[in-house]
C-alpha positions as CSV (number, residue, x, y, z in Angstrom):
1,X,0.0,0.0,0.0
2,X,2.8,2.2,1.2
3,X,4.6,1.9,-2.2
4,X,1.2,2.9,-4.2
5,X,1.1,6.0,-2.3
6,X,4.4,6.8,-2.9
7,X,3.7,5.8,-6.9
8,X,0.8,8.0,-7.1
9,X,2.8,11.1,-5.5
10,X,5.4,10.5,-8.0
11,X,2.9,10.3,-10.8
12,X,1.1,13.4,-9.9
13,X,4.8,15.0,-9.7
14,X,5.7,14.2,-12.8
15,X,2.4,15.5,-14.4
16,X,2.9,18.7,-12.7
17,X,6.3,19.1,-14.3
18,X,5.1,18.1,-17.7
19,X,2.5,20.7,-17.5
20,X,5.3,23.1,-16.5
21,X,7.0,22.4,-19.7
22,X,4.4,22.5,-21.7
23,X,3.8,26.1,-20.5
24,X,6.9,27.1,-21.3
25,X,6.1,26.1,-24.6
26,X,2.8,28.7,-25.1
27,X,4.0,31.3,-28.0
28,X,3.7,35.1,-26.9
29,X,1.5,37.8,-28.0
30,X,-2.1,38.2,-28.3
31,X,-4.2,35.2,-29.1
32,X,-0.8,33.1,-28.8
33,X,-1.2,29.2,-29.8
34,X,-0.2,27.6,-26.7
35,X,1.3,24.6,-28.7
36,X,-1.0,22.0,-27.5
37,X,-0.7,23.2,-23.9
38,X,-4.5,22.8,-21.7
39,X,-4.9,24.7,-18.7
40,X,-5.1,22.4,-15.5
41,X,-4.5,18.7,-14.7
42,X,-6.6,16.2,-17.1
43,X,-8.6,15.2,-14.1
44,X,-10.4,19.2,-13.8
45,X,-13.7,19.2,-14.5
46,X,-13.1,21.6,-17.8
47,X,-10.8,18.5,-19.2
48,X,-13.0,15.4,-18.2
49,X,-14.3,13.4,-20.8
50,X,-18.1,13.5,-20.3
51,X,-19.5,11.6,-22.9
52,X,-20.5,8.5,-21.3
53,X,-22.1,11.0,-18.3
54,X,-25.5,10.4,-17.0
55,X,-28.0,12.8,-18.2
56,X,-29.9,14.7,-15.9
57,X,-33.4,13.5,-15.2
58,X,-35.5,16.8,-15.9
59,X,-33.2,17.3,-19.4
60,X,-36.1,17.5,-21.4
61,X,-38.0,19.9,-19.5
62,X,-34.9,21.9,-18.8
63,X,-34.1,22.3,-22.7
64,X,-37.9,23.2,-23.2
65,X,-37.7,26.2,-20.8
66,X,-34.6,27.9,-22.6
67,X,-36.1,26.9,-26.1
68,X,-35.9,23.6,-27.8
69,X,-35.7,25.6,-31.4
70,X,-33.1,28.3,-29.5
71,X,-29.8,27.8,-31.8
72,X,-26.4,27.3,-31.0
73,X,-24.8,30.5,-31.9
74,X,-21.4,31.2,-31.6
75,X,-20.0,34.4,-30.1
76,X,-16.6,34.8,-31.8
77,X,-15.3,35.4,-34.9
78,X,-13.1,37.0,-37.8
79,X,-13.3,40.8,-37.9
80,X,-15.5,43.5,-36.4
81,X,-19.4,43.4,-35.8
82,X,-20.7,47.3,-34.6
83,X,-17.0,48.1,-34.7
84,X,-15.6,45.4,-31.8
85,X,-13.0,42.1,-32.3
86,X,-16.3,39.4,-32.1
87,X,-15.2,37.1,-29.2
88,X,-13.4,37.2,-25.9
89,X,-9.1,38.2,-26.6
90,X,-6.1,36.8,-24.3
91,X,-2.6,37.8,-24.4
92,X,0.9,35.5,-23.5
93,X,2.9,36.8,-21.7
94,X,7.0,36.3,-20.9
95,X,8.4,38.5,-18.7
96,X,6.1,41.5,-18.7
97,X,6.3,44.0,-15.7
98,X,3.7,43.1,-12.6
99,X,1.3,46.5,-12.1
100,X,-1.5,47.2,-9.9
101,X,-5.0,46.7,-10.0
102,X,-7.4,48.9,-8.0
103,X,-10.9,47.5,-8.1
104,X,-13.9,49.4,-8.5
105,X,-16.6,46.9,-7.7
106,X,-15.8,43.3,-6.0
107,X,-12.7,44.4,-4.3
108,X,-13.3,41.9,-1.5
109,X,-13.7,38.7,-3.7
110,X,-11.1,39.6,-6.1
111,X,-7.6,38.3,-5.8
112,X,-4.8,41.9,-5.2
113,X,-2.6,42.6,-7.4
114,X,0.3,43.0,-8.5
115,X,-0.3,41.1,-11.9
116,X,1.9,41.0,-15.4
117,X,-1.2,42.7,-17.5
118,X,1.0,44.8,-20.0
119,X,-0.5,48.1,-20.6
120,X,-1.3,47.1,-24.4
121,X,-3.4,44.2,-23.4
122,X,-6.6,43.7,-25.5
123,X,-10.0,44.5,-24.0
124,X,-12.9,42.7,-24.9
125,X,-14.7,44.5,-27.7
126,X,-12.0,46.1,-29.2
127,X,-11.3,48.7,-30.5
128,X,-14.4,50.1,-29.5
129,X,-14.7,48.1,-26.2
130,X,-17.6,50.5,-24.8
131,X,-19.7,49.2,-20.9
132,X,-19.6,45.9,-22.0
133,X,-17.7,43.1,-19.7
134,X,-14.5,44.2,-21.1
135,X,-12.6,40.8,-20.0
136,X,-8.6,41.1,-19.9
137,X,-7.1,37.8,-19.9
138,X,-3.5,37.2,-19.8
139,X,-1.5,33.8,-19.1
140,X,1.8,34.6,-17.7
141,X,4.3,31.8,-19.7
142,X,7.0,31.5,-17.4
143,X,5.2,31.0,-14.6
144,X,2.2,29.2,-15.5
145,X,-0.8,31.2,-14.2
146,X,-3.7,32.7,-15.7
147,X,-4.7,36.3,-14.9
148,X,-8.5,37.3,-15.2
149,X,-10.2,41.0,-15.3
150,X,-13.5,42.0,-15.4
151,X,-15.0,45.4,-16.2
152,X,-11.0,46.5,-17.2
153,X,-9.4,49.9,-17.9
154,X,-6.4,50.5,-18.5
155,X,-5.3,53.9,-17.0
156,X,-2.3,56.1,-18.5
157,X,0.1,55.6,-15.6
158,X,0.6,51.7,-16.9
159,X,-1.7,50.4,-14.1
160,X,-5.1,49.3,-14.5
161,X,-9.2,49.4,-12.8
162,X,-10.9,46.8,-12.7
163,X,-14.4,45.7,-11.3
164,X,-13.1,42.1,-10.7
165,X,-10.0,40.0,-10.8
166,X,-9.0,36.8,-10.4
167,X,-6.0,34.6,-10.6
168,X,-5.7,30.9,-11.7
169,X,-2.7,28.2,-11.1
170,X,-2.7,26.8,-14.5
171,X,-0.6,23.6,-13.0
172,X,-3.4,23.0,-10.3
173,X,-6.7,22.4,-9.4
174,X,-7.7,25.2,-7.8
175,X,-11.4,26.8,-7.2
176,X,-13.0,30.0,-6.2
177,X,-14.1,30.6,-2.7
178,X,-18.1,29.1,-2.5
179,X,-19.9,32.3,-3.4
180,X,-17.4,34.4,-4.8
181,X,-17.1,35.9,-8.1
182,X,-14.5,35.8,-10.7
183,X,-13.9,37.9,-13.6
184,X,-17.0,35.7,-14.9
185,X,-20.6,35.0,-12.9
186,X,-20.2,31.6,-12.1
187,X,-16.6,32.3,-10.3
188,X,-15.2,30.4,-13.2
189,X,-11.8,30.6,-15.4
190,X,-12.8,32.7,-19.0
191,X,-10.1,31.4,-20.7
192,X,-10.1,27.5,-20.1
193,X,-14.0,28.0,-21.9
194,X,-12.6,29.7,-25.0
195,X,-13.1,28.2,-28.6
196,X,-9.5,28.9,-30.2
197,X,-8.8,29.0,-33.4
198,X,-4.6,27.9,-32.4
199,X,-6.6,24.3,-31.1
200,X,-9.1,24.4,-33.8
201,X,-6.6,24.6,-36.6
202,X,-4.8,21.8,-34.9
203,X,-8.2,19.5,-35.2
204,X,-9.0,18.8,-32.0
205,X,-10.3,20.6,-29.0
206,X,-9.6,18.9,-25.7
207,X,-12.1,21.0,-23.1
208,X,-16.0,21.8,-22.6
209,X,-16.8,25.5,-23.7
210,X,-18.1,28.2,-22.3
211,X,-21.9,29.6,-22.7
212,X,-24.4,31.4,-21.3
213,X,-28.1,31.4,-20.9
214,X,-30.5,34.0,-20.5
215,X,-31.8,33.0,-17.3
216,X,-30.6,31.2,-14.3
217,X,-31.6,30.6,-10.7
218,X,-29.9,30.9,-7.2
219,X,-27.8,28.0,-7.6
220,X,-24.6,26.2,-9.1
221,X,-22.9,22.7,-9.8
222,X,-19.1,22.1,-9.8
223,X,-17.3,23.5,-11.5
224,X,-18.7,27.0,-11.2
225,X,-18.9,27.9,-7.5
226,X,-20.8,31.3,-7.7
227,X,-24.8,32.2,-9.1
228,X,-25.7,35.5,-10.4
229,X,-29.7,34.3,-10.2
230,X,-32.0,36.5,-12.4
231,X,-35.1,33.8,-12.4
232,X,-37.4,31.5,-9.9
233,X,-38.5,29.4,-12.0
234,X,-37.0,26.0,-10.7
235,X,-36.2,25.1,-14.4
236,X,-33.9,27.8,-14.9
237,X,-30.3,26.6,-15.4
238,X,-27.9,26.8,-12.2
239,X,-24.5,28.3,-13.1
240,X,-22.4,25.1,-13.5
241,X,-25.0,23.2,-15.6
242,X,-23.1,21.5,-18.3
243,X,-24.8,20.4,-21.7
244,X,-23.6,17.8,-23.9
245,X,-24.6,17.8,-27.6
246,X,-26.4,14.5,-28.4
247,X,-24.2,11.3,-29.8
248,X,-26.6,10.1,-32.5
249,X,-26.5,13.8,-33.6
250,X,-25.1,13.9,-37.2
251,X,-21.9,16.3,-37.2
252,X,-20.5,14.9,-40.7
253,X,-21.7,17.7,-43.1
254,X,-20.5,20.3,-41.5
255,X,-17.3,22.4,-42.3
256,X,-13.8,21.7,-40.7
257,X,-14.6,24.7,-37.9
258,X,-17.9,23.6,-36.8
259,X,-17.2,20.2,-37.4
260,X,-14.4,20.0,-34.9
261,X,-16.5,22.3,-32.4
262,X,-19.4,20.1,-32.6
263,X,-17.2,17.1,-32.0
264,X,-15.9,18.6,-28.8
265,X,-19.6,19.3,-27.8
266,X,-19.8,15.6,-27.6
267,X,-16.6,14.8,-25.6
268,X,-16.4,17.8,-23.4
269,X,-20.1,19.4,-23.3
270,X,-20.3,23.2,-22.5
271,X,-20.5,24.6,-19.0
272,X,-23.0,27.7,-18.3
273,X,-21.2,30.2,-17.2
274,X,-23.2,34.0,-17.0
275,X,-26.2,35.3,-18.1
276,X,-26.8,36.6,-21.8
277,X,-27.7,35.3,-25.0
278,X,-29.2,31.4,-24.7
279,X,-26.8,29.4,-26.6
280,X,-23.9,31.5,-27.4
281,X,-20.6,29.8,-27.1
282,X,-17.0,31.9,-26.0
283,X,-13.8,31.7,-28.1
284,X,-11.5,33.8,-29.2
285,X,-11.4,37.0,-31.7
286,X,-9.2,36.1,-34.6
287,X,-9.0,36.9,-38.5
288,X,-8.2,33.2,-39.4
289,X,-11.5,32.3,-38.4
290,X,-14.3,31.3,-41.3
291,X,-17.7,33.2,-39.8
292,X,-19.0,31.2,-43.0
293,X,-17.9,28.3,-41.5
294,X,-18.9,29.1,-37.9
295,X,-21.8,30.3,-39.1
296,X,-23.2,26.4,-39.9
297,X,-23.4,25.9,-36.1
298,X,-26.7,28.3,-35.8
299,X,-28.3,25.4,-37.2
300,X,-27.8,23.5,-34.6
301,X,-30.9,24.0,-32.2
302,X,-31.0,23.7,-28.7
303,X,-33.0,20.3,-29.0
304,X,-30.0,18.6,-30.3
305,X,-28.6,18.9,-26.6
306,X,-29.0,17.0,-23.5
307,X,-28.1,18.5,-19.5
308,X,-25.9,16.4,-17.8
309,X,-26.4,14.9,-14.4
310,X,-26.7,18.2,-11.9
311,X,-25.0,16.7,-9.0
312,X,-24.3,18.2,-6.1
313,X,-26.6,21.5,-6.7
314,X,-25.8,23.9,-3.6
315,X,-27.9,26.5,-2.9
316,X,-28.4,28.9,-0.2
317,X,-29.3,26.9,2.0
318,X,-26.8,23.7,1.6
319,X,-23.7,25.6,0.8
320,X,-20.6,23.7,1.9
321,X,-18.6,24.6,5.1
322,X,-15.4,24.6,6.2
323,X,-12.3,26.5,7.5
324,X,-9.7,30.1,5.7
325,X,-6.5,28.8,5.3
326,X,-5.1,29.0,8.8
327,X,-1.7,31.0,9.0
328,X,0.2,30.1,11.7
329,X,3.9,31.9,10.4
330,X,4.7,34.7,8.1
331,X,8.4,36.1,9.0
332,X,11.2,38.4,7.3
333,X,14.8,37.0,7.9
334,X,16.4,39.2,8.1
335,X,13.7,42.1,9.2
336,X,16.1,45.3,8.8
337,X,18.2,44.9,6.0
338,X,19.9,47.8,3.7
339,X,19.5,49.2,0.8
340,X,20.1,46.6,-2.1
341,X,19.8,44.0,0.2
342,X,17.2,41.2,0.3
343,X,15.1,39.5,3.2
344,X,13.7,36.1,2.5
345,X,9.6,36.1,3.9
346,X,8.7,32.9,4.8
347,X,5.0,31.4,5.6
348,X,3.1,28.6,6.6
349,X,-0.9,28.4,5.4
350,X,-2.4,25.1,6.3
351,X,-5.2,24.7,3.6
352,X,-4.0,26.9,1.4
353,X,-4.9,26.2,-2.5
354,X,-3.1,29.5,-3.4
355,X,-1.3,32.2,-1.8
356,X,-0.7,35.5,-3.4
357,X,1.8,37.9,-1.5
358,X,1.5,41.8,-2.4
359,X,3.2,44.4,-3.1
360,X,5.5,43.6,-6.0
361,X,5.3,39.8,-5.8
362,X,1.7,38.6,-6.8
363,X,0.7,34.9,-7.1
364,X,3.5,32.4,-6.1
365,X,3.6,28.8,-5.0
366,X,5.8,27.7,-2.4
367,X,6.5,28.8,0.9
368,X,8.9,31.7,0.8
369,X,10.1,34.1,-1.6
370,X,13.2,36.6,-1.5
371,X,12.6,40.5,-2.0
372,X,14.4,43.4,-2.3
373,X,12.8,46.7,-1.2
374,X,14.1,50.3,-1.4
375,X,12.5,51.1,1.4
376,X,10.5,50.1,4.3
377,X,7.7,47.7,3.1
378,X,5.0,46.1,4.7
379,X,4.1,42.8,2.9
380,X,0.5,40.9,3.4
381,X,0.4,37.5,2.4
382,X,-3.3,36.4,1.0
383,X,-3.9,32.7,1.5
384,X,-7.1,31.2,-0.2
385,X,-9.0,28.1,-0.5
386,X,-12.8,26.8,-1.1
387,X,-13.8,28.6,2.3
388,X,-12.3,32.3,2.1
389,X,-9.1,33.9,2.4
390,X,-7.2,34.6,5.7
391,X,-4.0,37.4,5.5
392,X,-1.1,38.1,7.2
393,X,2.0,40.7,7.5
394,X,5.3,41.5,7.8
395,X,7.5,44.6,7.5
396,X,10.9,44.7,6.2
397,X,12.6,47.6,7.1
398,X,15.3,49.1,5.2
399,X,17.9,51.3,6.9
C-alpha cells in the first residue's frame, strides 16, 4: 500500500512538471497558440471526458424552458461586428512588468494585485470596447498562471481598474471561494472555456466551452462555485450546468470549424457560465477564423442537446462549510536589511490552495520568496482556499 502511495505522488509530480513544460512552450503575443498546452490537470472538471455521463433526469424539461428551437450561436469570430473584435481576446505573456490593480466593484472577492497585465493588453470589444464586460485575460508563460479582469481599464500611468480579478494556477486544481465571483458569474476561469482557433486549426479541442443562458436561478454545480440568479423558475439553469450535444446527432456535413467544435460538444459538453444570450458559445477573436464556417453551427438547435447529471446543486441553503486557510507563520529573515539587500519572507498556510503575497510579488507557489525593497515595506500575504481567504503581515525595514 505504502509503495502505491508513494507511486501516485510520483505520478502526480511528474504530471505537474510536464504541465510546467508544456507552458513554457505557449507562443507570446495576443491570441498566442499555446502549442498543445491545456490549462489544469486532465482530471479538472473543464478537461474530463463526459461523454459517457448520466444525463440529468429533468433534461427534457430543462431544454424546453430555454427553447428547444433556440440555436447554438457562436460568439466569436473574424473581424469587427458594430465596430468590436467578435469574441473574448487573451494575451501570453514572458516577462512582462507586474502592475497594480485597484478595483472598483468586487474588491473583497477579487484576488490583489500586483499582476503581469502589459499596458497594451486587448479588451474585450475592441477597439471600441464600450460598458460591455471588457474581460482582460493574460497567461503569464513563465510561470504558469492565468490572470483574469473583469469590467477593465487601463489607466495612463501603466496600471489598470478593474471591477473584478481573479487569478488561476494553470498547473493545479484550484477553485473560487463558495460564493465568490471571478472575472466571470459563475466564479469560473474565461479562458479554459474559450473556442481557439490555435486548437481548432490543430483539429481537435480537448475542453468543454463556455456559454451562457438568458436566465438562471440561485444555484450552481461544480465546476462553477458562484450564481448571479435573475429567475425563480425552478427550471432555470444553475451556473455550473453542463450540456452535452447528443451522440446520434449527425456532425459529418458540417465544415472543418464547426465540425471539430461540434465534435468537442460531444466529448467535453459546455458549461453555463453567465447570463446573456441562450446558446452562445465563448472563443477567441481572430482573423483566421471562417464566420462562413462558424456560421453552420446556428443550425444546430437547442434540442440537439442534452443537460448532464446536476449533482451536487448547492444553494443557499446547503452551501458547503469549512475553515480560511489558517496561518500560523509569516516572518522576514532578516527584518532590517539595507538598501540593495534582500530579506527572505517565509509562511506557513495550512489549507491553502493559493497564496498570493503583495506588493511587487503577486501569485506564487511555495512557501517563501526573497525581495528586495528600497524602502521600508509592509508585505501581506493572501492565503485562499474553497472557504475564504485569511491574511497576514510583515514589514521589512530598510535602513
Amino acid at each position: 500500500m505504502r509503495f502505491r502511495f508513494l507511486a501516485l505522488i510520483f505520478l502526480s509530480v511528474t504530471a505537474v512538471f510536464t504541465l510546467a513544460q508544456n507552458c513554457n512552450s505557449m507562443g507570446t503575443g495576443i491570441e498566442g497558440n499555446l502549442h498543445g498546452f491545456i490549462p489544469f490537470p486532465a482530471d479538472n472538471l473543464w478537461n474530463q471526458d463526459i461523454s459517457n455521463a448520466s444525463v440529468d433526469p429533468n433534461s427534457d424539461a430543462i431544454i424546453n424552458f430555454i427553447g428547444a428551437n433556440t440555436p447554438l450561436h457562436p460568439d466569436f469570430g473574424a473581424g469587427l461586428y458594430n465596430g468590436q473584435t467578435i469574441g473574448i481576446p487573451y494575451d501570453v505573456v514572458s516577462g512582462a512588468a507586474f502592475v497594480n490593480i485597484k478595483f472598483t466593484a468586487y474588491g473583497s472577492e477579487s484576488d490583489p494585485g500586483p499582476m503581469p497585465i502589459p499596458h497594451n493588453a486587448p479588451i474585450e470589444g475592441a477597439p471600441n470596447p464600450g460598458n460591455g464586460d471588457r474581460h482582460v485575460l493574460v497567461l503569464d508563460r513563465d510561470n504558469c498562471w492565468l490572470y483574469e479582469l473583469y469590467g477593465a481599464y487601463r489607466q495612463n500611468n501603466g496600471t489598470w481598474n478593474a471591477a473584478s480579478a481573479a487569478v488561476w494556477d494553470l498547473l493545479n486544481d484550484e477553485q473560487r471561494p463558495y460564493t465568490w465571483t471571478s472575472a466571470d458569474a459563475a466564479g469560473l476561469a474565461v479562458f479554459p472555456g474559450l473556442a481557439r482557433y490555435d486548437e481548432v486549426a490543430a483539429g481537435k479541442i480537448q475542453h468543454a466551452l463556455r456559454f451562457t443562458l438568458q436566465e438562471s436561478k440561485e444555484a450552481f454545480t461544480p465546476p462553477a462555485s458562484h450564481w448571479a440568479p435573475n429567475s425563480t423558475n425552478t427550471l432555470a439553469a444553475p451556473m455550473g450546468m453542463r450540456l452535452r450535444l447528443k451522440a446520434s446527432y449527425d456532425i459529418s456535413g458540417f465544415p472543418p470549424q464547426s465540425q471539430v467544435i461540434l465534435a468537442a460538444l460531444k466529448q467535453y459538453g459546455m458549461i453555463m457560465a453567465d447570463n446573456g444570450s441562450s446558446m452562445y458559445i465563448s472563443g477567441d477573436p481572430d482573423n483566421r477564423w471562417s464566420n462562413d464556417d462558424l456560421g453552420m453551427l446556428k443550425t444546430v438547435p437547442a434540442s440537439a442537446f442534452e443537460v448532464l447529471l446536476i449533482s451536487p446543486l448547492y444553494t443557499p441553503q446547503n452551501l458547503p462549510q469549512g475553515q480560511a486557510p489558517a496561518i500560523t507563520s509569516f516572518t522576514a529573515s532578516p527584518s532590517t536589511i539595507q538598501p540593495g539587500q534582500s530579506s527572505t519572507l517565509s509562511w506557513t498556510a495550512n489549507g491553502a490552495s493559493y497564496s498570493i503575497v503583495s506588493p511587487q510579488i503577486g501569485a506564487i507557489r511555495g512557501t517563501s520568496v526573497a525581495v528586495t525593497p528600497a524602502q521600508t515595506t509592509t508585505y501581506t500575504l493572501y492565503s485562499t482556499n474553497a472557504f475564504g481567504r485569511s491574511t497576514a503581515k510583515v514589514t521589512v525595514t530598510v535602513q
